[in-house]
Each structure stands twice: as structure tokens, then as C-alpha cells.
TIZANU-735150 format. One record per residue (C-alpha): residue number from 1; chain; y, x, z. Coordinates in steps of 0.25 Angstrom, whole numbers, plus 5000, padded with zeros to 4 digits. Layout:
<sites>
<site seq="NUM" mol="A" v="Y" u="X" w="Z"/>
...
</sites>
This chain:
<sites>
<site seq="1" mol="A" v="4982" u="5110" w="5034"/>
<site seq="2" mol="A" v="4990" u="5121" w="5030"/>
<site seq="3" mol="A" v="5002" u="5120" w="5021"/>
<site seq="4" mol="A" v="4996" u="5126" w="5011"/>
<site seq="5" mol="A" v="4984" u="5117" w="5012"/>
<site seq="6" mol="A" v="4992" u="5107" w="5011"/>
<site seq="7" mol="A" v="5003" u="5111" w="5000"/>
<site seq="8" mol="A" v="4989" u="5113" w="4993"/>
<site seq="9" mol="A" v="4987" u="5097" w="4996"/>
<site seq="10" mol="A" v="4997" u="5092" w="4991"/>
<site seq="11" mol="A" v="5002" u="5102" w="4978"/>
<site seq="12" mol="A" v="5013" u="5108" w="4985"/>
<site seq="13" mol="A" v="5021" u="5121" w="4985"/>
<site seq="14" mol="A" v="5023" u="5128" w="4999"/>
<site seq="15" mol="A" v="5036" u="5133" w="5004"/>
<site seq="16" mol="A" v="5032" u="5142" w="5018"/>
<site seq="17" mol="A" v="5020" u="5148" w="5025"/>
<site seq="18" mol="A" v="5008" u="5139" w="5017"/>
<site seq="19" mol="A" v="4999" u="5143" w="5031"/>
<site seq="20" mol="A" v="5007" u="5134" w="5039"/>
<site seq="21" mol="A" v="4996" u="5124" w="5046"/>
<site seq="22" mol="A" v="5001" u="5107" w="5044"/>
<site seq="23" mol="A" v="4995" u="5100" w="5056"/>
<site seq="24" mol="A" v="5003" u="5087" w="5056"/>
<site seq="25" mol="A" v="5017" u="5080" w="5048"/>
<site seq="26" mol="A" v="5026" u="5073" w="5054"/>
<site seq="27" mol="A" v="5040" u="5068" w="5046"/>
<site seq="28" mol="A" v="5051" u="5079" w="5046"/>
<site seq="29" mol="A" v="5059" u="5077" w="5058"/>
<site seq="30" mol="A" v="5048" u="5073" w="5066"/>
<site seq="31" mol="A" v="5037" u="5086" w="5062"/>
<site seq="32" mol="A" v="5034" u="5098" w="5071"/>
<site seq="33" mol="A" v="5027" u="5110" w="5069"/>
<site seq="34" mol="A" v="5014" u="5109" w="5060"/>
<site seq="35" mol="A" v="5019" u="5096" w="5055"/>
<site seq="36" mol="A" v="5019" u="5093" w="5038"/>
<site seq="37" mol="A" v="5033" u="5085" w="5034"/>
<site seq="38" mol="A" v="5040" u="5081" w="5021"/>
<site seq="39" mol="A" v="5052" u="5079" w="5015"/>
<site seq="40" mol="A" v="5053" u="5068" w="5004"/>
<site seq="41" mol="A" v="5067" u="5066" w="5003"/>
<site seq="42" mol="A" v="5081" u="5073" w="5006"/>
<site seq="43" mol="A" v="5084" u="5065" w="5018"/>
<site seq="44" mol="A" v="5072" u="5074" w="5025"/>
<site seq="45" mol="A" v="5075" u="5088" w="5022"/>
<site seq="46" mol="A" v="5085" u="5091" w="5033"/>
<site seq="47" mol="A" v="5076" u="5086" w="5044"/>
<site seq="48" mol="A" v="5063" u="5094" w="5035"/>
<site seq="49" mol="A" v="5072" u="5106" w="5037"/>
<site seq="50" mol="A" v="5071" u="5105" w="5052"/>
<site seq="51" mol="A" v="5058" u="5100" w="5055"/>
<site seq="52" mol="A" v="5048" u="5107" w="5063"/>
<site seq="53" mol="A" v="5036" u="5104" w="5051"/>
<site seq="54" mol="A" v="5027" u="5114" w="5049"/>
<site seq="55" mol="A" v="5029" u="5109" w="5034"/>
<site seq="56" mol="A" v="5037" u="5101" w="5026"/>
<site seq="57" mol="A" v="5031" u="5094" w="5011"/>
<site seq="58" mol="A" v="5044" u="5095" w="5002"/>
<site seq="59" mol="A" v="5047" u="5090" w="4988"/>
<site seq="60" mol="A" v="5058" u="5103" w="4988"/>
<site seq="61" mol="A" v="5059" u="5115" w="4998"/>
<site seq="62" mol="A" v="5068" u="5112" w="5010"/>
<site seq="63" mol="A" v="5076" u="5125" w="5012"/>
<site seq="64" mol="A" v="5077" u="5128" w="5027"/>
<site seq="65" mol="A" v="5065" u="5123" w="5030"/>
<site seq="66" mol="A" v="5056" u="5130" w="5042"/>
<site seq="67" mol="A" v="5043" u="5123" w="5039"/>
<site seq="68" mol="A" v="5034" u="5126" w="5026"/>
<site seq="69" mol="A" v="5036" u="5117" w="5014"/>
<site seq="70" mol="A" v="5028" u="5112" w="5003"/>
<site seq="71" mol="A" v="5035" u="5107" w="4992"/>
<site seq="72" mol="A" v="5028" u="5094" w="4985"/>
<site seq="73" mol="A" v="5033" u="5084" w="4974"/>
<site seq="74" mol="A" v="5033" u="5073" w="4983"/>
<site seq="75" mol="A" v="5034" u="5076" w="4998"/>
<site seq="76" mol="A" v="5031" u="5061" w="5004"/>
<site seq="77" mol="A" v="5018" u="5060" w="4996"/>
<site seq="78" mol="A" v="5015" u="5075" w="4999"/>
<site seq="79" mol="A" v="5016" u="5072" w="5015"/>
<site seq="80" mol="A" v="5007" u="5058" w="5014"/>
<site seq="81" mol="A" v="4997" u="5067" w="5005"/>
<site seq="82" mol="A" v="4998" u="5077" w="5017"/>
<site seq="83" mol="A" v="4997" u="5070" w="5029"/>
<site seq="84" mol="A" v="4985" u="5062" w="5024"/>
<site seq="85" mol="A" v="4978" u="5076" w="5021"/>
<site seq="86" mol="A" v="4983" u="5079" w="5036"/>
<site seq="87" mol="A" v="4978" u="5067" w="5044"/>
<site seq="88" mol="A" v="4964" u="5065" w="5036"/>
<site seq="89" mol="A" v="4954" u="5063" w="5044"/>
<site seq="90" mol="A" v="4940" u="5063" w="5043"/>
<site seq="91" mol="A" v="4938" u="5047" w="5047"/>
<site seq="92" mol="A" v="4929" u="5038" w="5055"/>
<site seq="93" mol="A" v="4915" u="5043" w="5057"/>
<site seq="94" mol="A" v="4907" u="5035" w="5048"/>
<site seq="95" mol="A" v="4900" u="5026" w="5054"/>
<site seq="96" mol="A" v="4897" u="5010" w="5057"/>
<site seq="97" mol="A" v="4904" u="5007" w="5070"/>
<site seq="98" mol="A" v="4892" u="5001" w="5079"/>
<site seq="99" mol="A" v="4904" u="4988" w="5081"/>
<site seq="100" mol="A" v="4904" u="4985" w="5064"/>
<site seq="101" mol="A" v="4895" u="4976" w="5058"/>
<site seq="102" mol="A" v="4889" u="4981" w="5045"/>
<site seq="103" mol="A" v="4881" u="4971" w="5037"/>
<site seq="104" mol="A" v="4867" u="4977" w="5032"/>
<site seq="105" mol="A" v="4869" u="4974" w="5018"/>
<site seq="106" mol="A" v="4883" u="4983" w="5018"/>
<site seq="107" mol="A" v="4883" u="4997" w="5015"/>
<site seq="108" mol="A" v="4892" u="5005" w="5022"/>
<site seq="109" mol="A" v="4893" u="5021" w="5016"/>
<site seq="110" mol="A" v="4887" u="5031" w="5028"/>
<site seq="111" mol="A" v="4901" u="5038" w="5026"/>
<site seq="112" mol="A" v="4909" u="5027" w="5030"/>
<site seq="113" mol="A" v="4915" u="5020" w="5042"/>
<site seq="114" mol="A" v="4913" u="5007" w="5048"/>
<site seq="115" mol="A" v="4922" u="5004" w="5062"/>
<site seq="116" mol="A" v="4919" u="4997" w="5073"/>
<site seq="117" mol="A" v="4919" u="4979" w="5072"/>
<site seq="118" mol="A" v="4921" u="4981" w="5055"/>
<site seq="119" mol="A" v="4913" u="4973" w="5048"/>
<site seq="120" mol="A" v="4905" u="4977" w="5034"/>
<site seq="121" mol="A" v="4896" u="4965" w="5028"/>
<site seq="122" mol="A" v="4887" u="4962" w="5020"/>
<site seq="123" mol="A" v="4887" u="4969" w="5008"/>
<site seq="124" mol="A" v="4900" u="4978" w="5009"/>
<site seq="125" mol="A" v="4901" u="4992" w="5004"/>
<site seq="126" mol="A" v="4908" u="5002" w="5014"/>
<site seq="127" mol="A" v="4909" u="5017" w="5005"/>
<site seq="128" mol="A" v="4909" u="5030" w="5008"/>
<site seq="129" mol="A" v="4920" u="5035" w="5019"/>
<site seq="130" mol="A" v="4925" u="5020" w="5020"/>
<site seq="131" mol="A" v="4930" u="5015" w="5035"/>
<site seq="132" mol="A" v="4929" u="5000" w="5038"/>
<site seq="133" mol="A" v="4938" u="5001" w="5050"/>
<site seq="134" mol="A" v="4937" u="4990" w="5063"/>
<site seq="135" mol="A" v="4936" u="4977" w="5061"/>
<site seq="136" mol="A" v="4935" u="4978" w="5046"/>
<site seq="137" mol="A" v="4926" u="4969" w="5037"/>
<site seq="138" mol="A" v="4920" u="4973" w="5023"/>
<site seq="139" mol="A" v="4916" u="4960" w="5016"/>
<site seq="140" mol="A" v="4904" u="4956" w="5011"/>
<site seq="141" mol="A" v="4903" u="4965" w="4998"/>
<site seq="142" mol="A" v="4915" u="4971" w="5001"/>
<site seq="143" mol="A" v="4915" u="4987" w="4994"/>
<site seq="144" mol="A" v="4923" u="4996" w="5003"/>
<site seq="145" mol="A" v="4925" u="5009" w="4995"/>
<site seq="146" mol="A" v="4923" u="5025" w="4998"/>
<site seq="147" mol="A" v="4935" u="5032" w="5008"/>
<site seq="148" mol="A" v="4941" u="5016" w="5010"/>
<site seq="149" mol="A" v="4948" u="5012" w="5025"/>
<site seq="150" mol="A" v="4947" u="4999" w="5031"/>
<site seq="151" mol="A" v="4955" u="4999" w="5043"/>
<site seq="152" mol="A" v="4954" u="4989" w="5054"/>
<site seq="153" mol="A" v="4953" u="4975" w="5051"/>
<site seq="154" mol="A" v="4952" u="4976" w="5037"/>
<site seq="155" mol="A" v="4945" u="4967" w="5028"/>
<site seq="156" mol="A" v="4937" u="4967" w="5015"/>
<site seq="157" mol="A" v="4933" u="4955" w="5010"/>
<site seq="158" mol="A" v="4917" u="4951" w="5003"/>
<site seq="159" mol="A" v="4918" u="4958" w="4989"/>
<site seq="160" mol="A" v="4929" u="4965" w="4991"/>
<site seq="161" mol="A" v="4930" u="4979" w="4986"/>
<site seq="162" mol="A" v="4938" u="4992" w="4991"/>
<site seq="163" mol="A" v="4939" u="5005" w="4984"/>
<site seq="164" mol="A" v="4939" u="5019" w="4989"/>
<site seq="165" mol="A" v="4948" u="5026" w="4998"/>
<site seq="166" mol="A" v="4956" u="5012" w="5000"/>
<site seq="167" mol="A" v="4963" u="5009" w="5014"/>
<site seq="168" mol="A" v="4964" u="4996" w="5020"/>
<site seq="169" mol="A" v="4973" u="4995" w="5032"/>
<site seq="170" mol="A" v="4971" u="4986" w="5044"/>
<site seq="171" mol="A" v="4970" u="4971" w="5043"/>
<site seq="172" mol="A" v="4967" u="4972" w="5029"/>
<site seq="173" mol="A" v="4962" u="4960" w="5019"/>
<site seq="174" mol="A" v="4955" u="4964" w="5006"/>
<site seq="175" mol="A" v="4947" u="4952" w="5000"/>
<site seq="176" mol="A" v="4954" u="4939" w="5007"/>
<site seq="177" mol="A" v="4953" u="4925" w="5001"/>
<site seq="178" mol="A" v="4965" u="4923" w="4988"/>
<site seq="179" mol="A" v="4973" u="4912" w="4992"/>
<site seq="180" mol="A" v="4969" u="4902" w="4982"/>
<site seq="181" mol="A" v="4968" u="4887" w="4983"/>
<site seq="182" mol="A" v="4967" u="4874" w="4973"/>
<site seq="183" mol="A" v="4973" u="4862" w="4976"/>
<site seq="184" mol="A" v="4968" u="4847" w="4974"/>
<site seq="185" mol="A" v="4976" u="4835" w="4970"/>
<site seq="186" mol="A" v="4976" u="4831" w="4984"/>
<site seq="187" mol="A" v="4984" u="4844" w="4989"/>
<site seq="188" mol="A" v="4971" u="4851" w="4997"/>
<site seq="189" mol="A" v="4971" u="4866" w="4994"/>
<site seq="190" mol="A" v="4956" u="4870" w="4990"/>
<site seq="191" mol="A" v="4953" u="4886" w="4992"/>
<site seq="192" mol="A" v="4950" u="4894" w="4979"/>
<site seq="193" mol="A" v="4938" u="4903" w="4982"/>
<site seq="194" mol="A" v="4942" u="4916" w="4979"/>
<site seq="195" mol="A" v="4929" u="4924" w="4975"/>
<site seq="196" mol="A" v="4933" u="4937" w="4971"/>
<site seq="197" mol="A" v="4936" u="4951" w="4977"/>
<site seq="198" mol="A" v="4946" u="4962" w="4979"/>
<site seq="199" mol="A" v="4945" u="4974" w="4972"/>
<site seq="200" mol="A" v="4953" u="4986" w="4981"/>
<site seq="201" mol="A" v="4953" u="5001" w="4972"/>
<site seq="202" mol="A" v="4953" u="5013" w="4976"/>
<site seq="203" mol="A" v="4964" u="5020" w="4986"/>
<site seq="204" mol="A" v="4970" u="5006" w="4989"/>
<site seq="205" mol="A" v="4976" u="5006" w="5003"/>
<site seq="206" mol="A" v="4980" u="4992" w="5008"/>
<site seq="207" mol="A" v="4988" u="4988" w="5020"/>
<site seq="208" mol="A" v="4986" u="4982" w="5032"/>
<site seq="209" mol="A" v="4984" u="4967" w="5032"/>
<site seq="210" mol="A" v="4983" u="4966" w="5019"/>
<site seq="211" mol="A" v="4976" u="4954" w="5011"/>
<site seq="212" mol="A" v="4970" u="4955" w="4997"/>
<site seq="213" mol="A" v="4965" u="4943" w="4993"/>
<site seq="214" mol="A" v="4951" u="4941" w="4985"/>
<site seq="215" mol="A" v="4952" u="4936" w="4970"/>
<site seq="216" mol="A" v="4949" u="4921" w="4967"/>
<site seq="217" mol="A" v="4937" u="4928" w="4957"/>
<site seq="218" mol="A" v="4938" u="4939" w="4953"/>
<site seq="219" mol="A" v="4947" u="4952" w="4962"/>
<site seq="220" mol="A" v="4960" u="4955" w="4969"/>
<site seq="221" mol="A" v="4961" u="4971" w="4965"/>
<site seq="222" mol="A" v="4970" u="4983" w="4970"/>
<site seq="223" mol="A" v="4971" u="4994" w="4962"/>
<site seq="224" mol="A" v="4970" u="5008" w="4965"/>
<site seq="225" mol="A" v="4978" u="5014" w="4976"/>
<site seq="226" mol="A" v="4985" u="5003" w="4979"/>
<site seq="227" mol="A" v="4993" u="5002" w="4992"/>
<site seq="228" mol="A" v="4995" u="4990" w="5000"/>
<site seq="229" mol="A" v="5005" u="4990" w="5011"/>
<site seq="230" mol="A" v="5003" u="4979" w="5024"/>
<site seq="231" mol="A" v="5002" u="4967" w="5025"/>
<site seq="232" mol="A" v="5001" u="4963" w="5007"/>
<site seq="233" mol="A" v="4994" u="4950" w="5002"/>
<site seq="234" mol="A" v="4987" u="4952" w="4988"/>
<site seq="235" mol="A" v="4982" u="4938" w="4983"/>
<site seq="236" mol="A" v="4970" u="4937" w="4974"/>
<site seq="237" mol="A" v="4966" u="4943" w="4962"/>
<site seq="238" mol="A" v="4979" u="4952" w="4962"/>
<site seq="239" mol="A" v="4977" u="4964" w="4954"/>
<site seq="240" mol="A" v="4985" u="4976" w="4960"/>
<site seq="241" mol="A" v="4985" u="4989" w="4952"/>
<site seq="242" mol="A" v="4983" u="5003" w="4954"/>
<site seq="243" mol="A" v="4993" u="5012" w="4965"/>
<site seq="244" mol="A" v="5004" u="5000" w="4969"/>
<site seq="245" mol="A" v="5010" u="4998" w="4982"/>
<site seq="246" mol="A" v="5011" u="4987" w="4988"/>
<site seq="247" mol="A" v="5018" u="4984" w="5000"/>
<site seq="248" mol="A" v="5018" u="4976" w="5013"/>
<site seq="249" mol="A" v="5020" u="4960" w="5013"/>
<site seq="250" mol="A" v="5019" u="4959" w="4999"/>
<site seq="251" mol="A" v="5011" u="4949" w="4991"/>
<site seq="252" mol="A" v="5003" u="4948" w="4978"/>
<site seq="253" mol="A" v="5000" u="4934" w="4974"/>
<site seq="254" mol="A" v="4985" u="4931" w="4967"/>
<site seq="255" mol="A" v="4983" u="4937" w="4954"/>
<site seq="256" mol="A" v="4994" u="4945" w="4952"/>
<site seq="257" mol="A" v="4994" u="4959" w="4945"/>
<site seq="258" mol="A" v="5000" u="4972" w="4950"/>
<site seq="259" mol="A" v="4999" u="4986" w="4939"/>
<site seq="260" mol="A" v="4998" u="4998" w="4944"/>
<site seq="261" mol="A" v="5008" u="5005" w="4955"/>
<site seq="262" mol="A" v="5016" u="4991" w="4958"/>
<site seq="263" mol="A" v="5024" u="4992" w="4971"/>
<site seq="264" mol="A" v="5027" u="4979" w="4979"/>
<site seq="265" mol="A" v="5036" u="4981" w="4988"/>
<site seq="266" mol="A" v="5035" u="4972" w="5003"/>
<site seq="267" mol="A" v="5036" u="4959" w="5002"/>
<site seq="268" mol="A" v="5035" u="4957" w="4989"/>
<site seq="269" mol="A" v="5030" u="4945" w="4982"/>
<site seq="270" mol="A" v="5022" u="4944" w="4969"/>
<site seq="271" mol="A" v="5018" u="4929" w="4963"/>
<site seq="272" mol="A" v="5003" u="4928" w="4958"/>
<site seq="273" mol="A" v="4999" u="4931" w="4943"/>
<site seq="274" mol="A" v="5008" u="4942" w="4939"/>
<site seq="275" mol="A" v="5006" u="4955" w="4935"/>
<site seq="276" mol="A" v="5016" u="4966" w="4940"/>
<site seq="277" mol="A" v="5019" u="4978" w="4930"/>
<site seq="278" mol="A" v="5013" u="4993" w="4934"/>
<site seq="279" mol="A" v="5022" u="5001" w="4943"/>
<site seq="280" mol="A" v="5031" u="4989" w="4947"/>
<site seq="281" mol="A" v="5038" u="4989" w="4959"/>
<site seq="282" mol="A" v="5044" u="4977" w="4966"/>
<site seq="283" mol="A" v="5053" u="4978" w="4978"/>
<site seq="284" mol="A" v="5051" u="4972" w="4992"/>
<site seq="285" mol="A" v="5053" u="4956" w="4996"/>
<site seq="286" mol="A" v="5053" u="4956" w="4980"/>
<site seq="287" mol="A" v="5046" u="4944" w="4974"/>
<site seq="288" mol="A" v="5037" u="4944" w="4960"/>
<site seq="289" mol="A" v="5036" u="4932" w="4953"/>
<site seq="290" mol="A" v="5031" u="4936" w="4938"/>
<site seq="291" mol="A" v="5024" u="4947" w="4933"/>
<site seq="292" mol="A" v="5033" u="4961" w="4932"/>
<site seq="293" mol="A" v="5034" u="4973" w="4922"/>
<site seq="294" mol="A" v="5029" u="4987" w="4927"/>
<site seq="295" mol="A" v="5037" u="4998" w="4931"/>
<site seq="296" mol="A" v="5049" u="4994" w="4938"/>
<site seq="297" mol="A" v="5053" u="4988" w="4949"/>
<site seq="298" mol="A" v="5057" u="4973" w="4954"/>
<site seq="299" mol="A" v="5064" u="4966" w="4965"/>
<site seq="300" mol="A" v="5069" u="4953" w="4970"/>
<site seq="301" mol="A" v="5063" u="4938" w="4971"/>
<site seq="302" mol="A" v="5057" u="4935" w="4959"/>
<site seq="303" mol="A" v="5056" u="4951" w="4957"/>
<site seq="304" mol="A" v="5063" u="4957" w="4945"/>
<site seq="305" mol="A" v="5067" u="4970" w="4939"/>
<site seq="306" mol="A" v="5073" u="4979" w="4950"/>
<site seq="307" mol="A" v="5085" u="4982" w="4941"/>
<site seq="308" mol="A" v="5089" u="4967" w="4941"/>
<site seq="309" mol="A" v="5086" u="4964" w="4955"/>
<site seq="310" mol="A" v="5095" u="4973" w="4961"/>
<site seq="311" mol="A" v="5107" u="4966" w="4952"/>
<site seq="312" mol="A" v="5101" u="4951" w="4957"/>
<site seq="313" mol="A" v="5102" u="4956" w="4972"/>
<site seq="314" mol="A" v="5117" u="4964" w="4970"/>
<site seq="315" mol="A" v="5122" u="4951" w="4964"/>
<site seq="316" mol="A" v="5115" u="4943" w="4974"/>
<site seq="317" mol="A" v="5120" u="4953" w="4984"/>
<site seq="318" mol="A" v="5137" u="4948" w="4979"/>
<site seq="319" mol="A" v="5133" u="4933" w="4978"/>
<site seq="320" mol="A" v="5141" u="4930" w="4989"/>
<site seq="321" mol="A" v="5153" u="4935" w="4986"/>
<site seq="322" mol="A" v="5151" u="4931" w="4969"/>
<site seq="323" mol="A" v="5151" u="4916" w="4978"/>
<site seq="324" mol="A" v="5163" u="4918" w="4986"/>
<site seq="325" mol="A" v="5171" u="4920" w="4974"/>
<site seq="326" mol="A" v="5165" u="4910" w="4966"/>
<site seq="327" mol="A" v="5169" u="4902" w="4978"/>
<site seq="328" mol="A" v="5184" u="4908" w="4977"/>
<site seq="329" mol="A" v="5185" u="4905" w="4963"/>
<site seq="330" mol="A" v="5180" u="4892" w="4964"/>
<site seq="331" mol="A" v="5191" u="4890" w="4974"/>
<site seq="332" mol="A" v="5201" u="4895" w="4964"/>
<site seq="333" mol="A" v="5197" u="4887" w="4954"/>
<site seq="334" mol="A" v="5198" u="4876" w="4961"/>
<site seq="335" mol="A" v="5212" u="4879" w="4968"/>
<site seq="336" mol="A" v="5216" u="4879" w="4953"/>
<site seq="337" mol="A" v="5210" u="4866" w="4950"/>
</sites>
């Protein structure tokens, strides 16, 4: 692409020679000639200044600079806008792979891409521009939308339907059993049937080795544009809302509720049958053990107002030295006994 081309792309103002041709990106001290780099924050300027980049996305002109500029409002979202422009490709050729096994009762799209030892069975949908990668399973019923990736060894249970444009990374679990049980007088642990689905919405992306369990009856839902990090455990019939993040090793117990734009941060904990608040954010290892208010931030175990954490952990921070002079004036007290 060229920089004007690109600038075009992404609503930019160039700063240079606009012919100049991007063939690569790189970051800023490791870009050479024909490559696109940013600078998101002061700490990268100087080595912007004397990189060999062809280009360089910038939130404010860098004087000094030899490399054309193109000035953006956010430079980090800027350069992940370009360099997915710059490395689109076309994609597999559609296709059945002679290894796959595609049962006669599923319908697979003509545009869309089935690869070698995956498994589509009966009654499955596979859309337009899909791509059901090795050794991927599309349940019985299963609904895989327009433009969605499974990669390697992902699976999708019977029922369980998937929206367009989502990406499911490797080793993936979309429609597993809810861990539900009833037990008898006796102590015996007796297996709930969990009879529902998982609903997935459009431009979710969803890490690798994730599990989302089924519903016990009715569905386990992640909201649009949703993103999931590695290795994360939803348990049934959560409900999670449009655009949040969530991020490695955390859990979401059973039939709890996340609003919209919600950020777990890793390893965080959150106890079944609660609701969390629209654009809350809870900070890693933090553990949630009541439903939470919207739009601001939490930490600690049980998770509370941000604010407020930080005083708990600074005064847990001096509780040794608040018990050595305790111990001191207890000493005292006692000498003047």
C-alpha cells in the first residue's frame, strides 16, 4: 500500500512524500526500510526518530524525523487496523479436504472450508467464507456463521450456534456439559442433564483452550464482540454482554450476568448468580463474591471499590510494624504494672 492509501484507511493526516510504498511493520527500533511503525507513547520517540521505517503512525508530528508520518488519534489502534489490512490474505481454497468427514444431511456453504480429519455431522450448518480447521468437530445441529474460523481442534457441540466473523483459537470448547449435580440422602452425586445450547454473537473471538459450558435448559450467551483470552472457563447459562474482555484463567460461575464492556482481569474469580454492572472492570487474582455496580473498578478478595482496596492493601502493607509496637507498648504497659 502506499501511505496515502493507507492514511486513507485509517482517517489520518500525512506528514512527507504520501507515494512512499508500506511493504512490511515492524516495532520502531527493529524497522527497516519499507517497513510501517508507531509511536503510542513518549517513551518511543527518540528511537522513532532514528528508526529506518519507511513510516511512522503518530498521535503528534515527531520533529526530526526522516520517514514519513501519518498523524492518527490513537496510534496503537491505528497500527493493529494496519497491519491486519497488510497481512489479509485471501484464505484456504474452499473446499472439503478428501480426509474430513461431512455427514449427508449437513450443508456446508460452496464458499467455505472444511480441512483435513475435521468432522461436520449431521445436521450442521457451515456459512459462507467459514473455515472448520484440522481436526475440528461441528456438532450435531451446530450453526457456524458467515467469515467464522475454527482453528485446529476446536470444538462445537450439537445445538450450539456461532455467529459471523467469530474466531475460535485452537483447542477450543463451545458447548461442553454445565457442571451440575443433585445429591441423595445417601451422599451419591446424580448428574443434572444439561439440555440447552450456547448462543456465541457476532465478532466474538475466543482463546485457545477455552470452555463454555451448555445451559442446564435454556442457553449460555456471549454477546457481541466479545473477547476471550486462553485458557477461561464460562459455566452455564452465563450471560455475558456485548464488547468485554475477558482475560486468561479467569472463571465465571453458572448463571451469572456480565453488562456490557466488563473487564476481568486474569485470574479472576466471580461466584455464580450475580450480576456485574456495565463497564465494570475487576482487577487480576481479584475475587467477586456479590453482584457489582457499573462503571468502576474493583479489586481484592471479596472484590470491592478500587478506591477502598488500595487503603486495605496499604494498611495491610504496615500491619507488621502496627504489631511490633503494639507488642512494644504492651511491653511498656506491663513493665509499669
Amino acid at each position: 500500500m502506499t501511505v496515502q492509501e493507507l492514511s486513507d484507511l485509517l482517517g489520518g493526516r500525512v506528514v512527507g512524500d504520501a507515494s512512499v510504498v508500506v511493504s512490511g511493520f515492524a516495532g520502531a527500533a527493529d524497522a527497516e526500510a519499507g517497513d510501517l511503525t508507531f509511536v503510542s507513547d513518549a517513551r518511543w520517540v527518540a528511537a522513532a526518530r532514528d528508526s529506518a521505517a519507511a513510516v511512522i503512525l503518530v498521535e503528534a508530528p515527531i520533529d526530526g524525523a526522516q520517514a514519513v508520518q501519518i498523524v492518527v488519534d490513537d496510534a496503537n489502534l491505528a497500527f493493529a487496523l494496519a497491519v491486519a489490512r497488510l497481512t489479509q490474505g485471501a484464505g484456504p481454497e474452499p473446499g472439503i479436504h478428501a480426509s474430513a468427514s461431512v455427514h449427508d444431511d449437513a450443508t456446508v456453504d460452496e464458499t467455505a472450508h472444511v480441512a483435513a480429519c475435521a468432522v461436520v455431522d449431521v445436521g450442521a450448518t457451515v456459512g459462507p467464507r467459514a473455515c472448520v480447521g484440522p481436526g475440528a468437530y461441528v456438532g450435531r445441529g451446530a450453526i457456524i456463521g458467515a467469515d467464522s474460523t475454527l482453528h485446529a481442534n476446536v470444538t462445537v457441540a450439537d445445538g450450539v450456534r456461532i455467529g459471523d466473523r467469530v474466531t475460535l483459537h485452537p483447542g477450543a470448547v463451545v458447548g461442553s456439559d454445565g457442571y451440575g449435580y443433585a445429591t441423595t440422602s445417601d451422599g451419591v452425586h446424580v448428574k443434572i442433564p444439561q439440555t440447552g445450547t450456547v448462543v456465541v454473537e457476532d465478532d466474538v473471538e475466543i482463546g485457545a483452550n477455552v470452555c463454555i459450558d451448555r445451559a442446564r435448559l435454556a442457553e449460555t450467551r456471549i454477546g457481541e464482540g466479545t473477547k476471550i483470552d486462553n485458557l477461561v472457563q464460562v459455566g452455564h447459562n452465563v450471560k455475558i454482554g456485548p464488547h468485554c474482555l475477558i482475560v486468561s484463567q479467569a472463571g465465571i460461575a453458572g448463571s451469572t450476568e456480565l453488562g456490557g464492556h466488563v473487564v476481568l482481569g486474569g485470574h479472576v474469580g466471580v461466584t455464580g448468580h450475580i450480576k456485574v454492572g456495565d463497564g465494570a472492570q475487576i482487577t487480576a487474582f481479584s475475587a467477586v463474591s456479590k453482584s457489582l455496580d457499573g462503571g468502576q473498578a474493583y479489586m481484592g478478595v471479596p472484590a470491592i471499590p478500587i478506591s477502598e482496596g488500595k487503603r486495605v492493601r496499604l494498611l495491610q502493607m504496615k500491619l507488621p510494624e502496627l504489631l511490633r509496637r503494639i507488642r512494644a507498648l504492651e511491653g511498656k504497659l506491663g513493665e509499669e504494672a
